[in-house]
BANUTOR-243023 format. One record per residue: residue in one letter; z negated, x negated, y negated of N, C-alpha, C in turn. Coordinates in pm, whole numbers, plus 50000, padded with zeros to 5 digits. Each point is the difference from the previous one (the first is absolute). Last residue first. Layout:
<marbas>
AZXYZXYZXY;...
</marbas>
This chain:
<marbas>
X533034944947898498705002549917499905006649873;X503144988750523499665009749881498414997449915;X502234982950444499554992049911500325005349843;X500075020450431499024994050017499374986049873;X504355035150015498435005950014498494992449982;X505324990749838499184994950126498855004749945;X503895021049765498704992949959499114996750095;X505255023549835498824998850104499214986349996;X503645025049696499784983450019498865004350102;X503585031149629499305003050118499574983650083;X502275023649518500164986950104498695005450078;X503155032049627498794996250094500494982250082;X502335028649492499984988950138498644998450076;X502035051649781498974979949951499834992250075;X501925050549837500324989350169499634992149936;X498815048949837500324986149942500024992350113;X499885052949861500064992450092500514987850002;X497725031749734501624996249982500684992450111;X494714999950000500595011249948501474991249931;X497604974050385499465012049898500885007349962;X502614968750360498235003249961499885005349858;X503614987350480500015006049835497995001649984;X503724967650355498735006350005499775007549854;X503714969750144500095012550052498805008949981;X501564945449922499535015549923500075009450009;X500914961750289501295006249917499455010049893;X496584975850263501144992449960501305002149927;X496215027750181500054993449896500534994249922;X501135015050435499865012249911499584994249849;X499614974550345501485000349964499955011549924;X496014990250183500154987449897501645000249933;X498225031550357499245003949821500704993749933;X501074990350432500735015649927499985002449905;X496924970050189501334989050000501175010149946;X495805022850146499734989849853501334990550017;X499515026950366500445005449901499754991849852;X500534975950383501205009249984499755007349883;X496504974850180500694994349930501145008349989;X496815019250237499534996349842501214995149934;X500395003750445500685012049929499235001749851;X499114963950307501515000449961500125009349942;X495794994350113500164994349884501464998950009;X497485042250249500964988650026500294989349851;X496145036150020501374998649990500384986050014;X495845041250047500124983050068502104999649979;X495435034449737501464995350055499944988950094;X495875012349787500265002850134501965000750040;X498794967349637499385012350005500095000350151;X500544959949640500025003950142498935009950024;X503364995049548497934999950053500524999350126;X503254981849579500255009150122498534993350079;X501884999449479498984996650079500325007850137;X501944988549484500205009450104499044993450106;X499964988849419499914996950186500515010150111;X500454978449408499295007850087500454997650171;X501594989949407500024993450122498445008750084;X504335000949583498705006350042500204992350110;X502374996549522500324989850140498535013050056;X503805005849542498854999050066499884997250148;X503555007749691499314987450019498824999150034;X500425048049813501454992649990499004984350031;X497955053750003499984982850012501094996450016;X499385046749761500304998450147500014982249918;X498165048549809500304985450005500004996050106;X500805045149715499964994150167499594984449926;X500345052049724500214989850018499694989250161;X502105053449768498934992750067499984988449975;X501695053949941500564985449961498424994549999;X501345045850136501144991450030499724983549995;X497675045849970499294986649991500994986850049;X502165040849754498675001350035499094983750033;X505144996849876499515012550062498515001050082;X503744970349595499305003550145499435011249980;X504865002449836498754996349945498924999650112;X504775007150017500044990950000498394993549930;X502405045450118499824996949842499314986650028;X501345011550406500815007049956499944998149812;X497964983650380501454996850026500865005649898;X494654980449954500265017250045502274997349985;X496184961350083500325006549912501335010150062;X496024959650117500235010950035500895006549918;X497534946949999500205014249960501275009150059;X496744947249952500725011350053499945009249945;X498814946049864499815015449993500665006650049;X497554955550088501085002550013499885014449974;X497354953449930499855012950046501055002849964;X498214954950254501475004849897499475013049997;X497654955050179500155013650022500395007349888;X500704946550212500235010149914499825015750006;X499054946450206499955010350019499875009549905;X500044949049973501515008250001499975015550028;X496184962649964500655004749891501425008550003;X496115003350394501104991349954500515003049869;X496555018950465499915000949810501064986549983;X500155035850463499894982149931499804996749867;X498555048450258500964993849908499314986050020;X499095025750443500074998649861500594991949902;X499485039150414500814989749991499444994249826;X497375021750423500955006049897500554985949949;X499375010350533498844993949871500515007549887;X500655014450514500944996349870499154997949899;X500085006850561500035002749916499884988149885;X500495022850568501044995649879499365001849888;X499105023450385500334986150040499994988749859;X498475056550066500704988249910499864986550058;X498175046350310500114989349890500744992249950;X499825042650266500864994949899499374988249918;X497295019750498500104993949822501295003349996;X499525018050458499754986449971500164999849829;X500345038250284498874997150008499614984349947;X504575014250121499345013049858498105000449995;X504474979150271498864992949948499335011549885;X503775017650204499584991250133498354986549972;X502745026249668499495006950123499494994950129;X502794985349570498224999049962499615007850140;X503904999049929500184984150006498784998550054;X501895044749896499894994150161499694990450013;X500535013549581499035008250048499804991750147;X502244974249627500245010150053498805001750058;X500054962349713500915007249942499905015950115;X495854966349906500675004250101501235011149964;X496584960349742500895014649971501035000750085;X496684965449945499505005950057500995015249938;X500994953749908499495005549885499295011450062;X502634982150296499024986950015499345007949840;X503185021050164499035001350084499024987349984;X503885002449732499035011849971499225003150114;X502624965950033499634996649929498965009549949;X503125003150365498684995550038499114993349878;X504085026449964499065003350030498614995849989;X504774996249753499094987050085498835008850021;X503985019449780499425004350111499334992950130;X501934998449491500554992850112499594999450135;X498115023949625501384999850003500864996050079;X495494992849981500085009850063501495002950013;X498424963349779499984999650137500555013350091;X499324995149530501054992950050500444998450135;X495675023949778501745006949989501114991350107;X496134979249987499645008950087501795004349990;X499034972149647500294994250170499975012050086;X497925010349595501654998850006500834992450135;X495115014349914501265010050048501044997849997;X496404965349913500405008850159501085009150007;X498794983049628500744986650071500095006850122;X497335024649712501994998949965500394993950083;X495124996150042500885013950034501575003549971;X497424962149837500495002150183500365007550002;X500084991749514499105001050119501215002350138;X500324970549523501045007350093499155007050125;X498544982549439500394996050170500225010050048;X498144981349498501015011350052500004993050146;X496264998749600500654989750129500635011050076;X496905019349679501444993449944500994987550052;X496075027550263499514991549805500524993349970;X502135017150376498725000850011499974990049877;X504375031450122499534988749950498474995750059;X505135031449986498724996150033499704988350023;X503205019049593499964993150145498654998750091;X500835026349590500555001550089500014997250108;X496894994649527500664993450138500885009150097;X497665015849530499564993350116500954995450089;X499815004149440500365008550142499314989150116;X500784986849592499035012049915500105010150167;X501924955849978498524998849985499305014450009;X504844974050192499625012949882498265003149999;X501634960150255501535004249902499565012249893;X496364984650311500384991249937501125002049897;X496895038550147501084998050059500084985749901;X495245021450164501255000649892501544990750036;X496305027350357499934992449886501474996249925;X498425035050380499755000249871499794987449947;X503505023150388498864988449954499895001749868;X502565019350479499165003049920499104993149940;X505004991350165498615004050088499195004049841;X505314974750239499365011649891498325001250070;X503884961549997499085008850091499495005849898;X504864976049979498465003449914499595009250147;X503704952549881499125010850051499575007249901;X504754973049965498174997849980499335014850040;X504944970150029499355006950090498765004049983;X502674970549766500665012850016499625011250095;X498324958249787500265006149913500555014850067;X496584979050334501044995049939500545009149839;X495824995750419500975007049978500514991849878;X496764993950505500824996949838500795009249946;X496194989250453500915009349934500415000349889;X497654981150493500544993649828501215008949928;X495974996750489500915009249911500234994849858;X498004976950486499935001649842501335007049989;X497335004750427501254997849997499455002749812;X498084999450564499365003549842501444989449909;X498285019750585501344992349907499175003049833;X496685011450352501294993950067501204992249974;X494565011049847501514999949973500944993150068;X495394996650098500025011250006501295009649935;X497864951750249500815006149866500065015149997;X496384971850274501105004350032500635004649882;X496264957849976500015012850014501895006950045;X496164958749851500964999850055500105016350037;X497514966549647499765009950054501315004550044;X498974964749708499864995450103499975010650101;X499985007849545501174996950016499994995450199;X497165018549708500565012550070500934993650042;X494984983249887501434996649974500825010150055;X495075007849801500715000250096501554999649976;X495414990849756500845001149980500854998550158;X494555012049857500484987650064501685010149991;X494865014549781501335001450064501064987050058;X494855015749846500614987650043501355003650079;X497715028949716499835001850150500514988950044;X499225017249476500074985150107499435004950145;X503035031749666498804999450045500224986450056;X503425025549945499684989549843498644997950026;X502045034450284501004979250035499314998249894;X498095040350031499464990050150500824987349940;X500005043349822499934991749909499494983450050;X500655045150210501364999649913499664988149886;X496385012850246501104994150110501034999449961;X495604992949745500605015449989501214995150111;X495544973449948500975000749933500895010150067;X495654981950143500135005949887500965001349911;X499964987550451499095009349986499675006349830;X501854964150159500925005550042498985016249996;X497654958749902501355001349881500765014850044;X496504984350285499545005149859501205005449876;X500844973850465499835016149998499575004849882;X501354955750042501205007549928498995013650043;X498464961750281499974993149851500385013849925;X499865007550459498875007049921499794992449884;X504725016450195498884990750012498775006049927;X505235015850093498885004649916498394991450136;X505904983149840498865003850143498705006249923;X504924990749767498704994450034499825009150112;X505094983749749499445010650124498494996549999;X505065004149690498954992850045499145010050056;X505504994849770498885002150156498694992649999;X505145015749686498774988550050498905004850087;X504315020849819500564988049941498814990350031;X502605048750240498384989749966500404990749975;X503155037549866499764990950098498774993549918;X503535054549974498714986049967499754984950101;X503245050849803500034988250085498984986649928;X500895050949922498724998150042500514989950112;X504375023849886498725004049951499094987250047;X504625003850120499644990949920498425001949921;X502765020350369500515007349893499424984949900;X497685012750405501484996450019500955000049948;X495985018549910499364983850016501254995350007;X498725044149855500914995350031500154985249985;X494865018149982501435002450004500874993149966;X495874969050145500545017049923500775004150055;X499964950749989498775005050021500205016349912;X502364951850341500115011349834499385009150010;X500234941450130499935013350023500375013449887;X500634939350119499645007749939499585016750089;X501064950850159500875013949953500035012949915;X496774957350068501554999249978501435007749999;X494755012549988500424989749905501684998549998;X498265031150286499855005649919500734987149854;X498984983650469501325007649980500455007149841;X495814980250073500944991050039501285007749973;X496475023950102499894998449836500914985149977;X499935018650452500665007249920500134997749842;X497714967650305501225005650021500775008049907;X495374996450032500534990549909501454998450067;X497745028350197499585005349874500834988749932;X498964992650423501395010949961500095004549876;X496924967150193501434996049979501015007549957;X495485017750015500334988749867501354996350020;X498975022450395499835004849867500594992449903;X498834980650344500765005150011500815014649919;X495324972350026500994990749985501785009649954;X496355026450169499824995349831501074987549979;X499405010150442500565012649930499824998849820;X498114964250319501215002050052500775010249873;X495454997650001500714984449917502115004949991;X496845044950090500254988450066500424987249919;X498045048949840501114996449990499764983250119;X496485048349944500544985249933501274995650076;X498515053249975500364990050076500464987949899;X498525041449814499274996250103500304990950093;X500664994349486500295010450079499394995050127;X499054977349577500165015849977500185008650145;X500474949349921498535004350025500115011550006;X504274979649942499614995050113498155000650000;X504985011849698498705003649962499364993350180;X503784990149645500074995550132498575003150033;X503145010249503498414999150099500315000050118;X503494994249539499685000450167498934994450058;X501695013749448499064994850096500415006250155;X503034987249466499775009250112498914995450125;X502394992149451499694991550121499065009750133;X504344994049563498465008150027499394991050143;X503594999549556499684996750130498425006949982;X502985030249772499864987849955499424993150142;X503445045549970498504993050000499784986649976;X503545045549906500044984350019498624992050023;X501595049650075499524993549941499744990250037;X502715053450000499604985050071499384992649915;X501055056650072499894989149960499434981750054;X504175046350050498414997250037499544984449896;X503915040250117499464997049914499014990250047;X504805028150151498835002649998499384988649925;X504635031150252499474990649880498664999649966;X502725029750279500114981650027498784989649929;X501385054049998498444990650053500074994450026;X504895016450083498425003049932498704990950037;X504034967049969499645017250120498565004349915;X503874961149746498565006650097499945009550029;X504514973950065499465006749861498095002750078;X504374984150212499614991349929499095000449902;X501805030450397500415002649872500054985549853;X498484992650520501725008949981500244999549860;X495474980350091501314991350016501425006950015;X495365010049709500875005450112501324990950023;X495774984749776500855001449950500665007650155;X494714995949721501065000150162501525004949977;X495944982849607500965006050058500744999350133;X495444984349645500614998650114500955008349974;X497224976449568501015012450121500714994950082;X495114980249764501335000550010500505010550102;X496204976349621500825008250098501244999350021;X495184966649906501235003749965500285015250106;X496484957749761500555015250147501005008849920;X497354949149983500645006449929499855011450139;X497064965250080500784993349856500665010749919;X495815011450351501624997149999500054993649863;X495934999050367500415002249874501404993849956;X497055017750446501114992649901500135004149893;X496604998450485500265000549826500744998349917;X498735004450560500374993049917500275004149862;X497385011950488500985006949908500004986849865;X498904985950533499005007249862500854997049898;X500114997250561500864997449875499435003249855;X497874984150520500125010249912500824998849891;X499244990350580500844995549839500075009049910;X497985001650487499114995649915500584993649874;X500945049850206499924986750032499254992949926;X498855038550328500384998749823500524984650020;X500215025350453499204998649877500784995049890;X501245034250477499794990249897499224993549894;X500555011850562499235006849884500224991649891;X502674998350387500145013149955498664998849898;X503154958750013498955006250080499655012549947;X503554967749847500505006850156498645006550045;X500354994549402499774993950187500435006250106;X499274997649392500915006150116499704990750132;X499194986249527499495015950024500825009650103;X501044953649786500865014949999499015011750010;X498434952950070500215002049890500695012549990;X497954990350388499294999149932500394998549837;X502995004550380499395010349968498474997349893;X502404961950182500525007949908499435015149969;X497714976350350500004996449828500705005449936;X501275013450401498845002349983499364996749880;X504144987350206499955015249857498584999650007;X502224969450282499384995549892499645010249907;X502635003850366498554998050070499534994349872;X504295007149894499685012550083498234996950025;X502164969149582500445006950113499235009850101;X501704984249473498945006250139500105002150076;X502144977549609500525002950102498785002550123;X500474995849483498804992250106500464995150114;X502825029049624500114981550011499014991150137;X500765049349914501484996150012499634986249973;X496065028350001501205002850191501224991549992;X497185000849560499224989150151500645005550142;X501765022149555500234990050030499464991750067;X498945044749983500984998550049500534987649976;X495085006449905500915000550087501485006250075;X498154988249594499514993250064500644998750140;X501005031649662500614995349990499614987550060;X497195036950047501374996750042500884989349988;X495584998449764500224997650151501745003850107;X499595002749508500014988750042499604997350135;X499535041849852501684995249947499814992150030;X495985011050064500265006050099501554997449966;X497224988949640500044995750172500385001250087;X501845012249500498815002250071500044993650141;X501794991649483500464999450096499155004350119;X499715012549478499784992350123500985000650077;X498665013049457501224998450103498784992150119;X496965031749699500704984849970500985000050120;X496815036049849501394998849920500694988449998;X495875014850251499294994949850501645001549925;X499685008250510498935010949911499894993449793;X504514984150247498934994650055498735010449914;X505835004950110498574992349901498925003950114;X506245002050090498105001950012499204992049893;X504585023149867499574984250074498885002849973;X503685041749945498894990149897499884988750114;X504495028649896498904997250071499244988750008;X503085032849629499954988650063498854996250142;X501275037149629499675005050148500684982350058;X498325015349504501334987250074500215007050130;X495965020349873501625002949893500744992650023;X496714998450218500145017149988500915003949919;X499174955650388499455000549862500995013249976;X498574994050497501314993149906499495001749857;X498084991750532499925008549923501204994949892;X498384974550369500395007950069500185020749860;X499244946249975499065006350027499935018450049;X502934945950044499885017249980498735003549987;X501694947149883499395010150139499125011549984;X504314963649792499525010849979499345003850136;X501434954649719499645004950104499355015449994;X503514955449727499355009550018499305006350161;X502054953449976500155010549936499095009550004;X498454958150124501804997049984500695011349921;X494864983150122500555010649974501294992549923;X495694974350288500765001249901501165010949966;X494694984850250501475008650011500494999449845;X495804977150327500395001949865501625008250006;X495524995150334501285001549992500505003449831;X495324988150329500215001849829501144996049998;X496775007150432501424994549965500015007449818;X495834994650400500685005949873501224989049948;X495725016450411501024986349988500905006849855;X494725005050319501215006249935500624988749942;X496684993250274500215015149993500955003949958;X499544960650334500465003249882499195011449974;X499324977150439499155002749904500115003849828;X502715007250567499864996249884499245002449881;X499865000050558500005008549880500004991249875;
</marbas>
């Protein structure tokens, strides 16, 4: 029996983009949907989000095996034995305080008509968090069965595995994770033991306030930490546009427009840093694909084109194989956002007509750079038929065939895959 009581990891997390986690209600006049708080009005992330997200990445890097679940069950909260217990890994809800929050509109684009389907369209809000730093309790006095050298050893290894993985591959935390939402990575790791030098301390300090406490923390390398990838293929996205080809993504943003001050922005933005979300990047490939009736591309986005496809597995997920960072601007003296005025006018007395007339700013020379990411899910696909369809993509790129935002603008993509193992 092992004489630990308790063991504490102080996980620092760094936020890539925004992160929205539902609180399952919507604000009364935006009808946007709100993001959990905490009884006092403060953003969190809650425990039980980070235990999932615990464990579905310790099945895809630890590699557990069968006669070994027994520990493992000690972090999942799950066992081959009919009476279960609690486990002994506690996650304790995390605190964020955002930098900005923002909104933004969703839309589901009907791939026949090209247009949104009723009740496509929808609202929610996100928020940029500042680093934060997050507690993992390894509780080993609390419950009724002490833990073994053996089983505590084994643990820890798994624990520092994933927060391994977490480092170099990062993770995504929320909704539409697969879309570019709530992509974070641990940027540091430290771990104490609760002794009887630190019990006074640990005892009088608030557990959300444990890493700044002297618990004699000791710094854990992530680099020496060997683990299973949990991305199969991961591929830089480089997206430019030119005098004659300049984008616009449209979205909903309140700050001031660089070209026209007294207005807000057109282009979506986060606090006046314009970028290309995933979510575009997805559909337009998607379109492309679909056009060309590369199936197995929309089965890997978890969208089973026919009824009969899905019948025979209709008990197994649609999960997304497949997903898409947002793309961001390269800052360069050459990138130009141009506003551009439109208008509408009546065929006949040649004057506009109602809300005919508008303005756009669309990026001219501008460079974006972002990720496609392929997860080893419960799919199992042949890496030849990876390469077929991304080698489809890369020619589809190649000739500019792919259209994105509004007017539909062809902008040179480059597509470059990124050895997994030596991604940082």
């Amino acid at each position: 029996m092992d004489n630990t009581l308790k063991l504490f990891w102080a996980v620092s997390l760094h936020f890539d983009s925004p992160v929205h986690i539902g609180s399952g209600d919507s604000e009364e006049y935006i009808g946007a949907a709100n993001i959990v708080r905490n009884g006092v009005g403060e953003y969190v992330i809650p425990g039980t989000s980070l235990a999932g997200l615990f464990a579905t990445r310790l099945h895809s890097t630890a590699m557990v095996k069968h006669e070994e679940q027994g520990s493992s069950s000690m972090i999942v909260n799950h066992s081959d034995i009919e009476e279960l217990s609690a486990s002994h890994l506690v996650f304790r809800t995390v605190i964020l305080k955002p930098k900005n929050k923002f909104l933004r509109d969703r839309v589901r684009i009907n791939p026949e008509t090209k247009t949104a389907a009723d009740k496509a369209k929808f609202a929610q809000w996100e928020i940029l968090p500042q680093n934060t730093t997050f507690i993992i309790e390894l509780d080993n006095v609390s419950k009724q069965d002490r833990l073994s050298d053996e089983q505590m050893a084994s643990i820890q290894e798994r624990i520092n595995q994933v927060l391994a993985s977490w480092n170099k591959e990062s993770f995504f935390i929320g909704a539409h994770a697969s879309v570019g939402n709530g992509f974070a990575k641990v940027i540091s790791v430290k771990r104490c033991s609760l002794c009887k030098e630190n019990y006074a301390q640990y005892l009088a300090t608030p557990i959300s306030e444990l890493h700044k406490a002297n618990m004699n923390w000791e710094s854990i390398n992530l680099d020496d930490i060997k683990f299973k990838p949990v991305f199969r293929r991961r591929y830089r996205l480089i997206l430019k546009t030119g005098l004659h080809d300049p984008i616009l993504i449209k979205g909903n943003s309140y700050y001031p427009s660089d070209t026209n001050p007294e207005t807000d922005s057109p282009f979506v933005n986060r606090a006046g840093d314009i970028f290309v979300p995933g979510s575009s990047i997805r559909g337009a490939i998607t379109a492309f694909m679909r056009k060309y009736g590369v199936k197995d591309w929309l089965t890997l986005c978890g969208q089973p084109q026919a009824q009969e496809q899905n019948q025979a597995h209709e008990d197994e997920p649609t999960k997304s194989s497949i997903l898409f960072t947002d793309l961001k601007l390269v800052k360069d003296d050459k990138v130009k956002i141009v506003k551009l005025e439109h208008h509408a006018e009546d065929q006949f007395s040649r004057a506009v007509w109602g809300p005919g007339k508008f303005d756009e700013e669309r990026a001219f020379n501008a460079s974006f750079v972002g990720e496609i990411l392929v997860a080893d899910t419960y799919h199992q696909y042949d890496p030849s038929l990876l390469d077929r369809i991304f080698s489809f993509l890369m020619q589809g790129m190649k000739h500019r065939m792919i259209s994105l935002g509004a007017g539909s603008a062809y902008p040179q993509m480059e597509l470059e895959e990124i050895p997994c193992e030596n991604f940082q």
